[in-house]
C-alpha positions in Angstrom: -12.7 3.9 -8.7 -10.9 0.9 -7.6 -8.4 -1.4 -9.3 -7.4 -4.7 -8.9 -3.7 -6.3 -10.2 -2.7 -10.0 -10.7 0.5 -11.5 -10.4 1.4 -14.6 -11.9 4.5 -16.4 -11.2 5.3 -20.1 -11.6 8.0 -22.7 -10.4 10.6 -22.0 -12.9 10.8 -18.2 -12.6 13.2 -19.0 -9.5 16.3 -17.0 -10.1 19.7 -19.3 -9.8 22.0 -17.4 -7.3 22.2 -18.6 -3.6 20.4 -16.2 -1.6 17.1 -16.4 -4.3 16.7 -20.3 -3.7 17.2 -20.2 -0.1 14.4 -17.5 -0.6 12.3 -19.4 -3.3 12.7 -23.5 -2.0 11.8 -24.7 -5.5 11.9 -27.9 -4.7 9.0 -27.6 -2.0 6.3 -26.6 -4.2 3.5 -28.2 -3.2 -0.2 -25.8 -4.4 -1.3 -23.0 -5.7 -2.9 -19.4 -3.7 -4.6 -16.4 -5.0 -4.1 -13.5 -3.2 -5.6 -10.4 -3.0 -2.4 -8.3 -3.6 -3.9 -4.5 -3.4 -6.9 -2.5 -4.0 -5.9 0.7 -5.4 -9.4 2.3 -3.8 -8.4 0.9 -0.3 -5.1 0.6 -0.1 -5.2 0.0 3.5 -7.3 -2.9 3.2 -3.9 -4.8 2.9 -3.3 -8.0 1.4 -4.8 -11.7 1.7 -4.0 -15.2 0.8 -6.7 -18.1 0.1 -5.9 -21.7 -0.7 -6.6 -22.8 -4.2 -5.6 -26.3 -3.7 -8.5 -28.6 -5.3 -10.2 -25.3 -7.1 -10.7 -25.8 -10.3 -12.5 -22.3 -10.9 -12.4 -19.0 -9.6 -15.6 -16.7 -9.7 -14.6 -13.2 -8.9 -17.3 -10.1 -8.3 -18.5 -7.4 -6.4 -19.6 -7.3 -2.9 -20.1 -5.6 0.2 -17.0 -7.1 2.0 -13.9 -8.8 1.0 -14.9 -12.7 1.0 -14.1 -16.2 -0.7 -15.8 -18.7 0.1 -16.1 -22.6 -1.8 -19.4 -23.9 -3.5 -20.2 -27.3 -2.2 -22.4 -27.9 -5.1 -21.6 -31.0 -6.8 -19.2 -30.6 -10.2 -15.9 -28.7 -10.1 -14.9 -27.2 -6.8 -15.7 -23.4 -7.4 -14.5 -20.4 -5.2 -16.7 -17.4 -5.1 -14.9 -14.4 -4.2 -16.1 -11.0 -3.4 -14.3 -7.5 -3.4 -15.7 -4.3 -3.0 -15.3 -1.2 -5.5 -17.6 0.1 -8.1 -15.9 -0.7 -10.8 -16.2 -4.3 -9.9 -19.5 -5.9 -12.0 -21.4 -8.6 -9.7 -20.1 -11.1 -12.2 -16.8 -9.9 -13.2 -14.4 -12.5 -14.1 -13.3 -16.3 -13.6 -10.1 -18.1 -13.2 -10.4 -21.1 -14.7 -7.5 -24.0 -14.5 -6.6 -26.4 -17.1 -3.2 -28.6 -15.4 -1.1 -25.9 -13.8 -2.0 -23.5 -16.0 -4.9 -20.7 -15.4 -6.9 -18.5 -18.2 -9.2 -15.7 -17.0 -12.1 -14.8 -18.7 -14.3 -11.7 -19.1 -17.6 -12.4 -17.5 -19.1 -9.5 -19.5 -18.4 -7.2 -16.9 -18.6 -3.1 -17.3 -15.0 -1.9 -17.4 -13.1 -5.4 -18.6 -9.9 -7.2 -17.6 -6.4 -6.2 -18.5 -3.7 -7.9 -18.8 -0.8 -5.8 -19.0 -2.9 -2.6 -19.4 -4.1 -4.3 -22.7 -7.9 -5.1 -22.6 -8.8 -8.6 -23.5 -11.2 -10.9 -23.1 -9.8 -14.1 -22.1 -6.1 -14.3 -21.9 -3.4 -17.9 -20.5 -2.0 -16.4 -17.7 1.9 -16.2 -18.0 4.9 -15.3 -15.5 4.5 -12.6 -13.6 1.4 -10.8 -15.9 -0.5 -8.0 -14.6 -4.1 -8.5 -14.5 -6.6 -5.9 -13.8 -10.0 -6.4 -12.7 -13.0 -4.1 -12.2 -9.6 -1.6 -11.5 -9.7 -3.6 -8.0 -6.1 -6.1 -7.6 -5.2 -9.9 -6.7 -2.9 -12.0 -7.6 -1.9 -15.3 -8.1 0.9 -18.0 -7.4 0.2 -20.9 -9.4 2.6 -23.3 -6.6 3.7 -22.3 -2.9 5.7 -24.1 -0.6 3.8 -26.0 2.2 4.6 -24.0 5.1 2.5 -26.2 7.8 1.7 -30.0 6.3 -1.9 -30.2 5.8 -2.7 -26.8 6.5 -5.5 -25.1 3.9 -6.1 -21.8 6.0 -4.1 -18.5 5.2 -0.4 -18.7 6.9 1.1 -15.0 8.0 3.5 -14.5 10.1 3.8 -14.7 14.3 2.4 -11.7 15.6 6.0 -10.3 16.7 7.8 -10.7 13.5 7.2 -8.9 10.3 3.9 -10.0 8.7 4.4 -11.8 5.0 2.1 -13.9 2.3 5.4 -15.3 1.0 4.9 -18.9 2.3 8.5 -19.8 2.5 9.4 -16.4 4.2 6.8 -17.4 6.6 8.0 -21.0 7.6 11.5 -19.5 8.6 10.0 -16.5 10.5 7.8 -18.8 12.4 11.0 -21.2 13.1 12.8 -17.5 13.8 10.5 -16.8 16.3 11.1 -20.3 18.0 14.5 -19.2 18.5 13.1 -15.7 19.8 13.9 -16.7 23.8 17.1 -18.7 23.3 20.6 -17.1 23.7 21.5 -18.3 19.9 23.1 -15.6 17.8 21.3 -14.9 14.5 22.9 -13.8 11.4 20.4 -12.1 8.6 21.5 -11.8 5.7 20.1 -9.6 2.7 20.3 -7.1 0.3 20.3 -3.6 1.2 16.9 -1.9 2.2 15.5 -5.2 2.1 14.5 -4.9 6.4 17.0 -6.8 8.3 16.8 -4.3 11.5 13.1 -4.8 11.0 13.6 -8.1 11.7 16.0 -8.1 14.3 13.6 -5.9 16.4 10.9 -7.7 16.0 13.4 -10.9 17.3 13.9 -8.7 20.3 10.7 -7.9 21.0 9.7 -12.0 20.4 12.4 -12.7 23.3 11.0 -10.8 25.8 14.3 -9.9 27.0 14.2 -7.1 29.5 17.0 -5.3 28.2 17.4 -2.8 24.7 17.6 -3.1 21.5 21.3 -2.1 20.7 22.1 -1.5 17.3 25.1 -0.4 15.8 26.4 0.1 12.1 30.0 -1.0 12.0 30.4 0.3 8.8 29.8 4.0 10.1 32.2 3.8 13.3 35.6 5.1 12.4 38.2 2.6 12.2 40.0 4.4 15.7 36.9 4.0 17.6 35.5 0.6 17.0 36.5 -0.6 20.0 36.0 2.7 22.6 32.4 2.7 20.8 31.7 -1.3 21.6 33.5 -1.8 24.8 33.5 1.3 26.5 35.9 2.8 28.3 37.2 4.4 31.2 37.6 8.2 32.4 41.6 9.0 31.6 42.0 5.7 29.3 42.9 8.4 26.2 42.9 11.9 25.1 39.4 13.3 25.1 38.3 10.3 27.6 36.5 12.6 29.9 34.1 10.6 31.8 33.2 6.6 31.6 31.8 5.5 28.9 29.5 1.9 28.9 30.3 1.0 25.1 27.3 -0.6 23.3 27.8 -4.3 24.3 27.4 -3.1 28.2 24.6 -0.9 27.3 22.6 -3.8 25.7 23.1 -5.9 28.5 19.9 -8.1 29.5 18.8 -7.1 25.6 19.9 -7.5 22.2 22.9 -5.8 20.7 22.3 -5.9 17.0 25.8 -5.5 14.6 24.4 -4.4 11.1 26.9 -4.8 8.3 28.9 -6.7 10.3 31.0 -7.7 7.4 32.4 -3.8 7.7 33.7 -4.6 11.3 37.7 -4.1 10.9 39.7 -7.2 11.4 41.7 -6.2 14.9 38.4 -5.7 16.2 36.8 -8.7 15.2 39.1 -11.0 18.1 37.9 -8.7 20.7 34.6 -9.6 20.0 35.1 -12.9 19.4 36.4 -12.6 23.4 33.0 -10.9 24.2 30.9 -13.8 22.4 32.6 -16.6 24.0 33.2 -15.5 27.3 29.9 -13.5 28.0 32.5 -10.3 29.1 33.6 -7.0 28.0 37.1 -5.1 29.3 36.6 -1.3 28.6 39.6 0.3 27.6 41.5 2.0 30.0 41.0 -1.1 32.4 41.7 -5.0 32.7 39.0 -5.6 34.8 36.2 -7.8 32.9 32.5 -7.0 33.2 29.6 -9.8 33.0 27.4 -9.3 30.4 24.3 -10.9 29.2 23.3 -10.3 25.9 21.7 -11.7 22.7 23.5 -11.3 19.4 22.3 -10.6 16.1 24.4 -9.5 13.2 23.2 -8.7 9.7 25.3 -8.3 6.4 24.2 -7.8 2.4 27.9 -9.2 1.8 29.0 -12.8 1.7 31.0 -13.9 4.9 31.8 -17.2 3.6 33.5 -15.5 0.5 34.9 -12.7 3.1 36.5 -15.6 5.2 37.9 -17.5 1.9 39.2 -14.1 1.5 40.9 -13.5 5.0 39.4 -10.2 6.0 37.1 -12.2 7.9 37.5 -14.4 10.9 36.4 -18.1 10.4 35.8 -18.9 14.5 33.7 -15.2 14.3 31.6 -16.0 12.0 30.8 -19.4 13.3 30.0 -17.8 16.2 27.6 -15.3 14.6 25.8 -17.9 12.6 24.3 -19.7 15.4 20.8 -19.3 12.9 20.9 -17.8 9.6 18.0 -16.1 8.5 18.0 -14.9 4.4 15.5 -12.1 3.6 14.2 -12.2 0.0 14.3 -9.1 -1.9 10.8 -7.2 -2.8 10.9 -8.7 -6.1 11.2 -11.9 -4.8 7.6 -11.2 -2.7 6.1 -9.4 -4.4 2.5 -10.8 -2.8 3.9 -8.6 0.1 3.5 -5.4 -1.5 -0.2 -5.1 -0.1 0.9 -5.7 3.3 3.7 -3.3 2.9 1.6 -0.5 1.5 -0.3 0.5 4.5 1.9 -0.3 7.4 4.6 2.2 5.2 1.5 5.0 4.8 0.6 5.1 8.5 4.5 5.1 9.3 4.5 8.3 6.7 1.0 10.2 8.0 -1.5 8.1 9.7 -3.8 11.3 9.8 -3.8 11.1 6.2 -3.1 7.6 5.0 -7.1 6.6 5.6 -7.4 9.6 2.7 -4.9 8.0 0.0 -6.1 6.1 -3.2 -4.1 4.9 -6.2 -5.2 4.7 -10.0 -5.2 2.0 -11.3 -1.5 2.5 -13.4 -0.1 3.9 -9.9 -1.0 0.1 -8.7 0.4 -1.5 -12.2 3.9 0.4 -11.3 4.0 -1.2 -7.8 3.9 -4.8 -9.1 5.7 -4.2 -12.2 8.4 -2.3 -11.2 11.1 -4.8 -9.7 12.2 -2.6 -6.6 16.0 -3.3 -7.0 16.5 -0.8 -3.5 13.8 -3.2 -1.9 11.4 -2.3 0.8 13.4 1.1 1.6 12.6 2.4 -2.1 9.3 1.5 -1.7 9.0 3.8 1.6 10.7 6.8 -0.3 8.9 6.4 -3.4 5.4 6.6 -1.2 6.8 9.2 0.9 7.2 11.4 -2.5 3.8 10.6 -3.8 1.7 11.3 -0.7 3.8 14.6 -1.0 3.0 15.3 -4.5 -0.4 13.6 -5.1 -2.2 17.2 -4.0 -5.7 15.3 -3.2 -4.0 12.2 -2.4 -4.8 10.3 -5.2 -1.6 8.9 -6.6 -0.8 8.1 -9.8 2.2 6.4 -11.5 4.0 9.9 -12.3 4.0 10.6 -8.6 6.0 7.5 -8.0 9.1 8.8 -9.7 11.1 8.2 -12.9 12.6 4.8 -12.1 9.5 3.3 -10.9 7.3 4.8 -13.7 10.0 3.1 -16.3 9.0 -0.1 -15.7 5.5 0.7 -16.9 4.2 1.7 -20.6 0.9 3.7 -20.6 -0.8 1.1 -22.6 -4.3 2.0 -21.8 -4.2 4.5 -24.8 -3.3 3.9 -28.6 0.1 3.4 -29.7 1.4 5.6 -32.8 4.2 3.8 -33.2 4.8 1.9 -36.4 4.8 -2.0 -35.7 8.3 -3.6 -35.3 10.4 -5.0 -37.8 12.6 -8.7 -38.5 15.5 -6.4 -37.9 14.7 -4.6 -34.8 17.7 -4.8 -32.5 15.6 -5.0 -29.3 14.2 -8.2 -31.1 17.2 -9.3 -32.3 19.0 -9.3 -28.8 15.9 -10.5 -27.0 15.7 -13.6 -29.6 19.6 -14.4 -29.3 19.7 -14.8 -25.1 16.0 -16.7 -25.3 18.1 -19.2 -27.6 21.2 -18.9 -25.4 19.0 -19.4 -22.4 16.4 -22.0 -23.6 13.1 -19.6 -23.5 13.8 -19.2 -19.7 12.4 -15.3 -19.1 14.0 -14.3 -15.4 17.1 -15.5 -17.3 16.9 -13.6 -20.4 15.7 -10.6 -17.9 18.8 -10.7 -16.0 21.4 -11.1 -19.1 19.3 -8.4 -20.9 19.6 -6.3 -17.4 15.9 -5.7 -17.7 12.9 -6.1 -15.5 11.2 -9.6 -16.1 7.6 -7.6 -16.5 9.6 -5.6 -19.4 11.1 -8.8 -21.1 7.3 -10.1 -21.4 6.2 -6.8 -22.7 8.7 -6.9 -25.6 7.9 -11.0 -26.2 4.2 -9.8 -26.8 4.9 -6.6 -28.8 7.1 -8.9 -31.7 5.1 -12.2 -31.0 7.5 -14.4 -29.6 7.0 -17.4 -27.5 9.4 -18.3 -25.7 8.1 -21.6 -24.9 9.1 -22.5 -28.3 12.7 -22.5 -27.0 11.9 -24.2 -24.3 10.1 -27.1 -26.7 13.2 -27.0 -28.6 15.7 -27.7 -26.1 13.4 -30.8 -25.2 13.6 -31.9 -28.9 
């Protein structure tokens, strides 16, 4: 059986902090994409992105191959898509737009549509629902920034940087890998686990430099060896100096030296690299002979420099010379279309013997996109690595994926004995006190509440709340 999960997500779910709309450009919207974001029978099948701009309908149903193609029949531009599984009847389901909204409809297919793991047959498609269909998985963006003007086909990344659906991830790794042969330093900046040293490797490898790939965690050197460890050192130049040591900025020469969490790098040291940035040399200690080097730099932080700088524990002529190009990488839950992409490069990485074998149920693939991956890409390795380890036939279901990622999820696919809410729940009375403090806006609410957004919209449908009605209020 295969499964099939759509994500919706629309122009005002962008969160308000700095580093989200650098990552979300809400003001580039330009059209929407539906994208295939996982099937839980193939999960190495991946991910992939088709342009929905002029489509006023979307016929989805079984096929031999993954394909979507448009009708050039006269009437409403129609897109006939394909997916394999099963599960999936020839005439499954259809997308159909009204403005910038989109409501699916059951086509009378054999095993339904859910939306949310609740069956239904034909539902307005909200912020960030789950959709099954045929237990096979899309999803949907309802408006993506333009990353090449006039450009309808599916954009991905350059083949040297880390491969995304995220359209305004995309545009800055393509202008990242412009950069790729230049000497300019790069900063990335992110939250932890999100890839940054992915990305610097794969700048390396898009420079072509001859040299390594250098990279060192300042934050793990001790505070007595940052410099010995950077610059090197002479034979003799200190007690346990034994033999001549090259330092990692002379053992990166002709390649890239990468300095991840840069922001841990102690303050006496930072001038000495300063020296090495603007001069292009390094004096080992022990010696004040300078040595030539040629080197890229890329540093990477999850902290704010600017505030570290306004702070003084930071040098202001450092980090301007760090930020030649800054590069923000969004958090998981921020692309969550790159989940299917992720998937199989992560289960090859774990056992490529075996990853060909692995299949999800369909509430295993529910977890992925519902769960909000607050440890980013490097808790989605570890939660994978645990389920291939207990899934004994490598079929993986949601229990396999752990406690925190299963808690985003309710098992809604059977009956609920619960008695129905009242007026005077507290959950309902908290959730209806920050939608009117924060005018129906759910990432908001999610974020005050210190809740997942998928688990915000569960809670609005269990009491009946709209919060549009907030929104139409603050209009009033």
């Amino acid at each position: 059986m295969h499964a099939t999960i759509v994500v919706v997500m629309h122009p005002d779910d962008a969160t308000h902090d700095d580093s989200a709309n650098e990552c979300r450009d809400a003001d580039q919207f330009s059209r929407p994409f539906l994208v295939v974001a996982f099937e839980c029978g193939r999960p190495l099948a991946g991910a992939t992105r088709v342009d929905l701009e002029g489509v006023e309908r979307v016929l989805i149903g079984r096929g031999e191959q993954r394909s979507f193609a448009r009708s050039s029949d006269p009437g409403p531009v129609t897109l006939n898509g394909q997916v394999p599984g099963r599960s999936m009847s020839g005439s499954h389901a259809r997308l159909v737009r009204n403005g910038s909204q989109w409501a699916i409809d059951d086509l009378g297919s054999t095993n339904g549509i859910f939306v949310n793991g609740a069956r239904t047959r034909r539902a307005v498609i909200s912020e960030q629902d789950v959709i099954e269909v045929g237990h096979t998985i899309l999803l949907l963006r309802s408006a993506v920034a333009r990353p090449v003007p006039d450009a309808h086909e599916d954009v991905q990344g350059p083949d040297a940087m880390p491969v995304t659906l995220n359209a305004d991830f995309a545009r800055r790794l393509l202008a990242l890998e412009r950069l790729a042969p230049s000497m300019v330093p790069v900063l990335i900046l992110g939250e932890s686990g999100v890839g940054k040293e992915v990305v610097a490797r794969a700048l390396h490898a898009a420079s072509n430099r001859k040299g390594l790939f250098v990279g060192v965690n300042c934050g793990a050197i001790p505070e007595s060896l940052v410099e010995s460890q950077l610059f090197g050192h002479v034979r003799g130049a200190f007690s346990g100096a034994v033999r001549d040591e090259p330092g990692f900025v002379r053992s990166a020469d002709r390649g890239t030296l990468f300095l991840d969490e840069i922001a841990d790098l102690p303050r006496a040291s930072q001038a000495a690299l300063l020296r090495v940035l603007q001069e292009r040399e390094v004096i080992p200690i022990g010696t004040t002979r300078p040595v030539k080097v040629d080197l890229r730099f890329v540093a990477a932080t999850h902290q704010s420099l600017a505030t570290l700088v306004a702070r003084g524990s930071f040098r202001h002529d450092l980090f301007a010379r760090l930020a030649g190009y800054t590069l923000t990488v969004c958090p998981l839950r921020e692309r969550k279309e790159d989940i299917g992409m992720l998937v199989p490069s992560i289960l090859r990485k774990l056992d490529a013997e075996r990853a060909p074998r692995v299949t999800f149920t369909p509430a295993a693939g529910r977890a992925l996109f519902a769960h909000d991956w607050p440890f980013n890409v490097r808790e989605l390795e570890h939660a994978l690595a645990a389920a291939m380890v207990l899934a004994p036939d490598l079929r993986i279901d949601a229990n396999h994926l752990g406690a925190s990622v299963l808690g985003e999820i309710e098992m809604t696919d059977a009956p609920s004995d619960r008695e129905p809410p009242g007026a005077d729940d507290p959950i309902r009375l908290q959730l209806l006190e920050q939608l009117a403090m924060h005018g129906g806006h759910v990432p908001t609410v999610a974020r005050a509440m210190g809740k997942a957004r998928m688990q915000v919209h569960r809670w609005l449908k269990r009491y009946g709340i709209d919060p549009g009605a907030y929104r139409r209020r603050d209009l009033s």
